[in-house]
VOPABA-432794 format. One record per residue (C-alpha): residue number from 1; residue in one letter; x, y, z. Coordinates in Angstrom, 3 decimals, m for minus. Layout:
# VOPABA-432794
+-------+------+----------+----------+----------+
| balum | seke |        X |        Y |        Z |
+-------+------+----------+----------+----------+
|   NUM |    a |        X |        Y |        Z |
...
+-------+------+----------+----------+----------+
# end
This chain:
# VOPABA-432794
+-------+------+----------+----------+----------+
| balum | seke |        X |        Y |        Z |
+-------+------+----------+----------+----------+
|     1 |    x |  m26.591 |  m12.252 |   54.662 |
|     2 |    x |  m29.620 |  m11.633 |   56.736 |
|     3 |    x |  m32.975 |  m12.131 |   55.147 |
|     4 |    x |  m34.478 |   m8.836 |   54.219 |
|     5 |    x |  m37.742 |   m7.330 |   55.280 |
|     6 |    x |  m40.149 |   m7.024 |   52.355 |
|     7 |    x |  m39.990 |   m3.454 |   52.504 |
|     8 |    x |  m36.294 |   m3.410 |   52.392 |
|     9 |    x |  m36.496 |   m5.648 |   49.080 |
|    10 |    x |  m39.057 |   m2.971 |   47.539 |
|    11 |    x |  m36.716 |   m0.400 |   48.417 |
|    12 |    x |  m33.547 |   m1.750 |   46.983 |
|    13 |    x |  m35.214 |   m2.880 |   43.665 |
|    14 |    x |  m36.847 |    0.670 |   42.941 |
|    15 |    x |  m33.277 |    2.407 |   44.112 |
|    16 |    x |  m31.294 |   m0.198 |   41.706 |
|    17 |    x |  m34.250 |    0.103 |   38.897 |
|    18 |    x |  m33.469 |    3.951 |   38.935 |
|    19 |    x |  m36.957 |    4.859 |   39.879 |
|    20 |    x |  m37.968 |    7.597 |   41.898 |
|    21 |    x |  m39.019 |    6.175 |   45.759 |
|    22 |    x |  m42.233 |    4.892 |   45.865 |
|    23 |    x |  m43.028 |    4.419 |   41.957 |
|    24 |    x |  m43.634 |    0.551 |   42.486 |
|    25 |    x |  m46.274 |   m0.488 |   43.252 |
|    26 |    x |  m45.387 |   m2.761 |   46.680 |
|    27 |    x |  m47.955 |   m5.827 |   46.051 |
|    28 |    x |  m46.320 |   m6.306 |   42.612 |
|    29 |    x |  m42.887 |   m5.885 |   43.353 |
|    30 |    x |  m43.183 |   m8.721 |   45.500 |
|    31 |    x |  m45.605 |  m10.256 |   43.139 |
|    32 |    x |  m42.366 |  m10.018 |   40.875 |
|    33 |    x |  m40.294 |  m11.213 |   43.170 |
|    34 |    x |  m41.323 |  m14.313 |   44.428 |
|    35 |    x |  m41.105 |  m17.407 |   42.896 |
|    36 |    x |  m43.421 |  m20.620 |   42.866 |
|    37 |    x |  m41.329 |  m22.338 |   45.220 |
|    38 |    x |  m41.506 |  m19.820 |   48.044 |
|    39 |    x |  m45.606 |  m19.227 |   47.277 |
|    40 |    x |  m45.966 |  m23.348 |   47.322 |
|    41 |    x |  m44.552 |  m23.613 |   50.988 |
|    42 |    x |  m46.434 |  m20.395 |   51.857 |
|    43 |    x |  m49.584 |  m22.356 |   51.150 |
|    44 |    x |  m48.108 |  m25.574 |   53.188 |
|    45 |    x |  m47.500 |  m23.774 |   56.497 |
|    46 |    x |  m50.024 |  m23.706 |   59.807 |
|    47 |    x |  m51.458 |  m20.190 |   58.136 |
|    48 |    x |  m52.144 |  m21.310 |   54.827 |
|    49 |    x |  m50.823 |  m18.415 |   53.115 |
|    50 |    x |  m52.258 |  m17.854 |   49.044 |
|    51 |    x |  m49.403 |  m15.823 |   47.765 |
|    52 |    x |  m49.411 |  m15.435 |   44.021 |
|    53 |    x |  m45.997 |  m16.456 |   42.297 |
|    54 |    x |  m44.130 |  m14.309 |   39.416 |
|    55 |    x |  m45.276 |  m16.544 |   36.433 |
|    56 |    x |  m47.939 |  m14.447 |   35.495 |
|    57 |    x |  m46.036 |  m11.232 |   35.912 |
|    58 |    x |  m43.621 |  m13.094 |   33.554 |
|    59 |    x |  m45.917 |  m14.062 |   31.281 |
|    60 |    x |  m47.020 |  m10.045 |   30.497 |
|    61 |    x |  m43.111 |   m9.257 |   30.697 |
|    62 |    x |  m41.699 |  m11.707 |   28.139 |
|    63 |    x |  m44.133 |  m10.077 |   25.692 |
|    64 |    x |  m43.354 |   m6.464 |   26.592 |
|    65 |    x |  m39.456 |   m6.825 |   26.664 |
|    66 |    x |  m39.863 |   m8.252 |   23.487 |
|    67 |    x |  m41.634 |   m5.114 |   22.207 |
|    68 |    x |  m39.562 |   m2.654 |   23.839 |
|    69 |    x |  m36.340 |   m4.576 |   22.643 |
|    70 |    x |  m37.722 |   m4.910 |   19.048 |
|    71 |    x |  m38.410 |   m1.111 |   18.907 |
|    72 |    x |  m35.236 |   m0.362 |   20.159 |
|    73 |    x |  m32.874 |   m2.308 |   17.499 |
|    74 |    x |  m35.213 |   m1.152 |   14.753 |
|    75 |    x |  m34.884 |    2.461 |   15.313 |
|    76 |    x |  m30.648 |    2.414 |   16.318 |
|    77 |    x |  m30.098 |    0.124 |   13.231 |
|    78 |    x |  m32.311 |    1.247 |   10.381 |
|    79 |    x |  m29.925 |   m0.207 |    7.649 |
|    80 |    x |  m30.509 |   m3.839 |    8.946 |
|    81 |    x |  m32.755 |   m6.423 |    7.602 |
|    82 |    x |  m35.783 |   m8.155 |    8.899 |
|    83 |    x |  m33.430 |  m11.415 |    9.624 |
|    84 |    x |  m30.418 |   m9.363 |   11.104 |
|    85 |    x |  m33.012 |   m7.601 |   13.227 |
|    86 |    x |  m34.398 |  m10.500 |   14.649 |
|    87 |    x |  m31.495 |  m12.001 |   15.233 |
|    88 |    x |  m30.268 |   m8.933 |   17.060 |
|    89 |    x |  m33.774 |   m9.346 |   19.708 |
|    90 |    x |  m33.316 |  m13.069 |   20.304 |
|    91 |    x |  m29.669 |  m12.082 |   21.248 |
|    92 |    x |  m31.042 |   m9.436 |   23.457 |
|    93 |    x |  m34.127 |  m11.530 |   25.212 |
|    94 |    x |  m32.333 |  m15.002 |   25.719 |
|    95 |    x |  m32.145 |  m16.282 |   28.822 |
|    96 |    x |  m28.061 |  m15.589 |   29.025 |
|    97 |    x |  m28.722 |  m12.299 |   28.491 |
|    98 |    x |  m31.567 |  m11.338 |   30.503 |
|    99 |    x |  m29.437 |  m13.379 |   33.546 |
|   100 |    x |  m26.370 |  m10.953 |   33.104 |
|   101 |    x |  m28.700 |   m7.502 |   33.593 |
|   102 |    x |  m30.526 |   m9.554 |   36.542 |
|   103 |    x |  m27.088 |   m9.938 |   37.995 |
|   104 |    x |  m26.086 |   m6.768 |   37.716 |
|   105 |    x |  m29.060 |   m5.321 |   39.279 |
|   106 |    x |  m28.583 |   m7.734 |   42.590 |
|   107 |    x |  m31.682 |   m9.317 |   41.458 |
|   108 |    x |  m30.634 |  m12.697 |   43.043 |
|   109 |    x |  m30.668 |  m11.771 |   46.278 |
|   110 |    x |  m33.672 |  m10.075 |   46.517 |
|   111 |    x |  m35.413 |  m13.269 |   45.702 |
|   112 |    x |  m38.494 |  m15.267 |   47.554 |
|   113 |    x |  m37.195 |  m18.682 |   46.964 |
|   114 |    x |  m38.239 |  m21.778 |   48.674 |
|   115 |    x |  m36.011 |  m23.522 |   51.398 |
|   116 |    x |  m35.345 |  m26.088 |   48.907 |
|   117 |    x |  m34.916 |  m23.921 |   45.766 |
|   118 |    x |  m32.505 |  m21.605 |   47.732 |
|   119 |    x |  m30.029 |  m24.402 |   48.748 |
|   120 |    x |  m29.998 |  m26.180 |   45.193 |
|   121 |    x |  m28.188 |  m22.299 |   44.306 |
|   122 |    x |  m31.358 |  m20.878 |   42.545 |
|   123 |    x |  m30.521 |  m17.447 |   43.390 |
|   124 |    x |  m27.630 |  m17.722 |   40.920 |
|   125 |    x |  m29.492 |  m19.836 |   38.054 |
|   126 |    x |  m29.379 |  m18.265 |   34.863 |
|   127 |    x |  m33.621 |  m19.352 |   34.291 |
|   128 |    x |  m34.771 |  m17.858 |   37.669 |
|   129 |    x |  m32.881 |  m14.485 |   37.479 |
|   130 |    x |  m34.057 |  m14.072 |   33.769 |
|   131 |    x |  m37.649 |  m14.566 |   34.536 |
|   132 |    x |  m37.804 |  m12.879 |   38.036 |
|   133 |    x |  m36.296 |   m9.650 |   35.466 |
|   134 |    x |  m38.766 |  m10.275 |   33.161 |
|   135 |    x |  m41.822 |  m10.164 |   36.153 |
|   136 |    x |  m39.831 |   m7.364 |   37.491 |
|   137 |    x |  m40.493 |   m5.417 |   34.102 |
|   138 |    x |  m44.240 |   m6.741 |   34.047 |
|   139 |    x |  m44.273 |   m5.159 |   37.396 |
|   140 |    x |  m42.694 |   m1.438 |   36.290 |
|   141 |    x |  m45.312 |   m1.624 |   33.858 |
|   142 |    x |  m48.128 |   m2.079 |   35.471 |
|   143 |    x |  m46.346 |    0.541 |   38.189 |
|   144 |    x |  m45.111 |    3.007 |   36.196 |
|   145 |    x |  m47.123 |    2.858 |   32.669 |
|   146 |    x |  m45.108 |    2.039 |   29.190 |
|   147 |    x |  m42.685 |    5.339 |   29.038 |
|   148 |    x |  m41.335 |    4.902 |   32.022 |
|   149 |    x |  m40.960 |    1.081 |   31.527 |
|   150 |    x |  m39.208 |    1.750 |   28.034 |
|   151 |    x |  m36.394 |    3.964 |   29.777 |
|   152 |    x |  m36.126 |    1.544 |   32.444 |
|   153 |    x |  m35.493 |   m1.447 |   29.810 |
|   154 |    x |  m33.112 |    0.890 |   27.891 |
|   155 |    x |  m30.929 |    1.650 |   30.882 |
|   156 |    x |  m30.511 |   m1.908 |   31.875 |
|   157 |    x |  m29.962 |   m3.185 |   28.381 |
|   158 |    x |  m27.251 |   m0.531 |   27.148 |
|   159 |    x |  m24.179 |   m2.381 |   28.351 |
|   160 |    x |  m25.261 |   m5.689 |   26.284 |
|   161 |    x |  m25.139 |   m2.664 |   23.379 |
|   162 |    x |  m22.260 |   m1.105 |   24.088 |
|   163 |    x |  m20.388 |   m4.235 |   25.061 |
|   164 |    x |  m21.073 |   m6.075 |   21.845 |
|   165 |    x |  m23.420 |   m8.680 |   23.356 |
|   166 |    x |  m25.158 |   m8.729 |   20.086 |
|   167 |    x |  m22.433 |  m10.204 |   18.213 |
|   168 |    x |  m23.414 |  m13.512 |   16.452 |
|   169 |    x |  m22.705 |  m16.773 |   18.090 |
|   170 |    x |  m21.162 |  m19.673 |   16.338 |
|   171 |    x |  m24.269 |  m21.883 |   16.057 |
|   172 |    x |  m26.138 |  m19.138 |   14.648 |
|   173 |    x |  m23.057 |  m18.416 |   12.215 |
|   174 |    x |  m23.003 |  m22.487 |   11.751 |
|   175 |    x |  m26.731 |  m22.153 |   10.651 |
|   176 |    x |  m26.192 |  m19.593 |    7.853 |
|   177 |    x |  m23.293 |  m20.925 |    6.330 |
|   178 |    x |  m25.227 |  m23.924 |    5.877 |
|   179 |    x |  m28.402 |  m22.677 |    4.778 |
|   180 |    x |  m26.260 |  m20.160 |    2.095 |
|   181 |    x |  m25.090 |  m23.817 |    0.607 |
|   182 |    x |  m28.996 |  m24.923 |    1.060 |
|   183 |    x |  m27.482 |  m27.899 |    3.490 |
|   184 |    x |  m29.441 |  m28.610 |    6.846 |
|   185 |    x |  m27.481 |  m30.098 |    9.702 |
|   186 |    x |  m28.285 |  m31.933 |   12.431 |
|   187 |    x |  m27.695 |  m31.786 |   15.724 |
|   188 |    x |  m27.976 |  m35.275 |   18.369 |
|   189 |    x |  m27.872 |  m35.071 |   22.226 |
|   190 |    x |  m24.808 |  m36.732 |   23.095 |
|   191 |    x |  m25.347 |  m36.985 |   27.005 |
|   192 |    x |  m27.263 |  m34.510 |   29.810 |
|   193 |    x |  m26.188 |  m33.960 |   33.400 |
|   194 |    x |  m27.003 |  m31.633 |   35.881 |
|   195 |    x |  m30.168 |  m31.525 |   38.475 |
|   196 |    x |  m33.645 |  m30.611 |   36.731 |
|   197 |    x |  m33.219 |  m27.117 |   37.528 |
|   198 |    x |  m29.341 |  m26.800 |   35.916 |
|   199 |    x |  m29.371 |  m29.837 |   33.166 |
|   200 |    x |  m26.015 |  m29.476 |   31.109 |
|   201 |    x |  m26.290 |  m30.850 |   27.368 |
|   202 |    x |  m23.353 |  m32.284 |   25.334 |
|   203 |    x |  m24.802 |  m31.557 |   21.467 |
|   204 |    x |  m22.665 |  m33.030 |   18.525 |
|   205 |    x |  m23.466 |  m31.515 |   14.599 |
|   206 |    x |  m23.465 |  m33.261 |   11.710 |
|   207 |    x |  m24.182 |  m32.941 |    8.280 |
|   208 |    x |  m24.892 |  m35.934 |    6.025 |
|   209 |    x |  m24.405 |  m38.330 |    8.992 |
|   210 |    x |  m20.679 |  m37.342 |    9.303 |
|   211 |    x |  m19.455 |  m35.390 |   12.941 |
|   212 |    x |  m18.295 |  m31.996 |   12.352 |
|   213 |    x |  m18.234 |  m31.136 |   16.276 |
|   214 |    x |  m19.398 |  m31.379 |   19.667 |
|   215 |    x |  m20.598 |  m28.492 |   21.969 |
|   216 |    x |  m22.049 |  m28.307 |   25.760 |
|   217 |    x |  m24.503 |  m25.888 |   26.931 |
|   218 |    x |  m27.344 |  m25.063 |   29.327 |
|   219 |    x |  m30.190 |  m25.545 |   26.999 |
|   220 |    x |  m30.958 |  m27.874 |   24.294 |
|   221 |    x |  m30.985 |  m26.765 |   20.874 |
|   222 |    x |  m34.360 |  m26.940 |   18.968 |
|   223 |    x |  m33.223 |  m28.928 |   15.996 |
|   224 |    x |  m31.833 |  m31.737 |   18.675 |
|   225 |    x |  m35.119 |  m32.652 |   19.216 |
|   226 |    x |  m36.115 |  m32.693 |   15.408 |
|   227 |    x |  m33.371 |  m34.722 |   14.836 |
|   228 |    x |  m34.412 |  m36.850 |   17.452 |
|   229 |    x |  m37.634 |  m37.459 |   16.173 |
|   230 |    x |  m36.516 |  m37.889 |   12.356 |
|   231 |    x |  m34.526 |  m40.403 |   12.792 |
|   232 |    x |  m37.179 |  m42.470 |   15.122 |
|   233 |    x |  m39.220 |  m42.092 |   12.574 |
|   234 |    x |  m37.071 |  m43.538 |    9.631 |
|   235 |    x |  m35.570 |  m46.086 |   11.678 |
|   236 |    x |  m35.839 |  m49.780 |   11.344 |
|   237 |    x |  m38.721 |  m51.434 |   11.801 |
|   238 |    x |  m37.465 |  m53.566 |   14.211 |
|   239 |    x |  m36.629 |  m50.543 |   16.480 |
|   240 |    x |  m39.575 |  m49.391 |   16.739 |
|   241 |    x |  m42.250 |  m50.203 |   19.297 |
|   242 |    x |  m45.041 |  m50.814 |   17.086 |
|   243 |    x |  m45.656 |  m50.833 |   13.394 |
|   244 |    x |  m49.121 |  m49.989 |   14.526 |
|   245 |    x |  m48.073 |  m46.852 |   16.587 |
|   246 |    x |  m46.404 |  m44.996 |   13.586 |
|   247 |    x |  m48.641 |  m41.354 |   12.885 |
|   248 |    x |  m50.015 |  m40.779 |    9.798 |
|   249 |    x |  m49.678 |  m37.520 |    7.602 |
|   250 |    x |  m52.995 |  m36.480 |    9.065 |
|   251 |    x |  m52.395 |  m37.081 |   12.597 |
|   252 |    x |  m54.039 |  m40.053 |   13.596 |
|   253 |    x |  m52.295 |  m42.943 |   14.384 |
|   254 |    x |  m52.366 |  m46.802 |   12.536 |
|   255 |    x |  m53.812 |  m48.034 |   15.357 |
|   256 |    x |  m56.885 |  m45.428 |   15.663 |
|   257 |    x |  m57.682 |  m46.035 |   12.083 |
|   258 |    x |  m57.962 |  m50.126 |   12.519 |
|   259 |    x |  m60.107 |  m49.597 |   15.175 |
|   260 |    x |  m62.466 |  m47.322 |   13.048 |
|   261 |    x |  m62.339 |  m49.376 |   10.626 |
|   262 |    x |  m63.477 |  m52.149 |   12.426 |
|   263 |    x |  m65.879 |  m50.494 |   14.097 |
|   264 |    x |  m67.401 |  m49.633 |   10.767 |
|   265 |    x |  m66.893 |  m53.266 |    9.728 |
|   266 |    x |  m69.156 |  m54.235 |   12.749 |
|   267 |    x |  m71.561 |  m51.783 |   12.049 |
|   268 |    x |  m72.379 |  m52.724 |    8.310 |
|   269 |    x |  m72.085 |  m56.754 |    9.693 |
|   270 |    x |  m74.939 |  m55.550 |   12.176 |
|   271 |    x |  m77.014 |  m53.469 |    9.668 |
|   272 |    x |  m77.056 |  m56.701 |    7.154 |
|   273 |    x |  m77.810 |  m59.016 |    9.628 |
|   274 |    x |  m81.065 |  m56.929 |   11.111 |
|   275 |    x |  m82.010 |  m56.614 |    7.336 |
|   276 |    x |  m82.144 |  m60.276 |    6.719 |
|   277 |    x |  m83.844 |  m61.183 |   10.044 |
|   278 |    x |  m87.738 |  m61.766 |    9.818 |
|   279 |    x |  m89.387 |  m58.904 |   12.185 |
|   280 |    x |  m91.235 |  m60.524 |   14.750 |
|   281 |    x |  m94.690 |  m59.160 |   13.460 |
|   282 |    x |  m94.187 |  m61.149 |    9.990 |
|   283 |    x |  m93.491 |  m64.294 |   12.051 |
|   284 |    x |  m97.166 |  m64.154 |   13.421 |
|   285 |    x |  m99.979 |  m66.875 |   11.870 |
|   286 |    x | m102.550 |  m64.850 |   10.749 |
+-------+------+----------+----------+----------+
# end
């Protein structure tokens, strides 16, 4: 495919956002469109281009979708409660999710991606397409105003409606059965592959320190790192690095509070000793 002029690329997202020609702003939709990678070797080359990446653009979209998308499931389900409602948005704003509409829209091809980023197949990566949609929204926004960005976000979201995207997943299903029972499992990172920018996690459950099963996935669940750290923590003491390196309930580590205290030790030995020396006036003869 040849690479498109940037005018092109601000002409195909408007036409594939449904917006009217010429309601994007241009500096922003390539703002939206670029990502860190392509700005970075910008600023490398003989001109020294300063191009702003998407992460800011993202930043104000993540916060807006998730307004727009909570406003939405509370007014089509009104019989739902505050849990099944936001389960219903963090189905709708996950990063699988947001990748699908970016697909649909094309979005991956209308990237700025770095020479490097390009060939490791980041126009296809789940993380980049769901943020460059979420800096694309940013950009409506700031483009269009808030109504228009609303209808915009409703018209790409409706097929993950009408499809029944929202339907619970099994971990989340997992998670309620056992909190129902007032159980907690526990989930352990088996083994992770992939490059940096795909990593692939093999995730096993358990409950009680028995396996109940083993799952892989693109991102690591939460409670895999609180595991992680639960059992370092309540491990042997021979496993560990450092009886002295264990935190305390406040924060501060073993080794912090020897070293105040010692430092306080000094400073009394110190204050004692000065008290008991002679000044040098009452050592003069009269």
């Amino acid at each position: 495919m040849p690479e498109l002029r940037d005018q092109q690329r601000i002409a195909l997202l408007t036409a594939r956002l449904g917006l009217p020609e010429g309601a994007l702003d241009p500096e922003l939709a390539l703002e939206a469109l670029r990502h860190g990678s392509y700005a970075h070797e910008r600023s490398l080359a003989a001109g020294r281009e300063v191009l702003r990446s998407n992460e800011r653009l993202e930043f104000l979209g993540d916060a807006v979708l998730g307004m727009l998308i909570a406003r939405r499931v509370y007014e089509r389900f009104p019989e739902a409660t505050e849990g099944e409602l936001t389960r219903l948005r963090a189905a709708l704003v996950r990063e699988e999710s947001l990748a699908i509409v970016a697909r649909q829209l094309g979005l991956g091809e209308l990237l700025l991606l770095g020479r490097g980023e390009q060939r490791s197949g980041g126009r296809e990566n789940a993380a980049r397409l769901a943020d460059a949609l979420e800096a694309v929204i940013a950009a409506v926004l700031l483009s269009c105003g808030l109504e228009r960005t609303q209808e915009t976000v409703e018209r790409l979201l409706a097929p993950l409606f009408d499809q029944g995207a929202l339907a619970r997943d099994p971990k989340t299903e997992l998670q309620q059965l056992f909190q129902s029972r007032r159980r907690t499992p526990h989930y352990q990172v088996l083994a992770v592959a992939g490059p940096d920018h795909a990593r692939s996690y093999e995730v096993e459950v358990r409950l009680d320190g028995t396996p109940l099963g083993r799952g892989r996935g693109r991102s690591k669940p939460p409670r895999a790192r609180h595991w992680k750290r639960r059992t370092s923590s309540t491990a042997p003491f021979s496993t560990r690095r450092s009886a002295w390196s264990r935190p305390t309930r406040a924060g501060v580590s073993w080794r912090r509070r020897r070293r105040r205290g010692c430092e306080r030790r000094s400073a009394r030995s110190r204050w004692s000793t000065s008290a008991a020396r002679p000044s040098p006036i009452s050592m003069r003869h009269p």
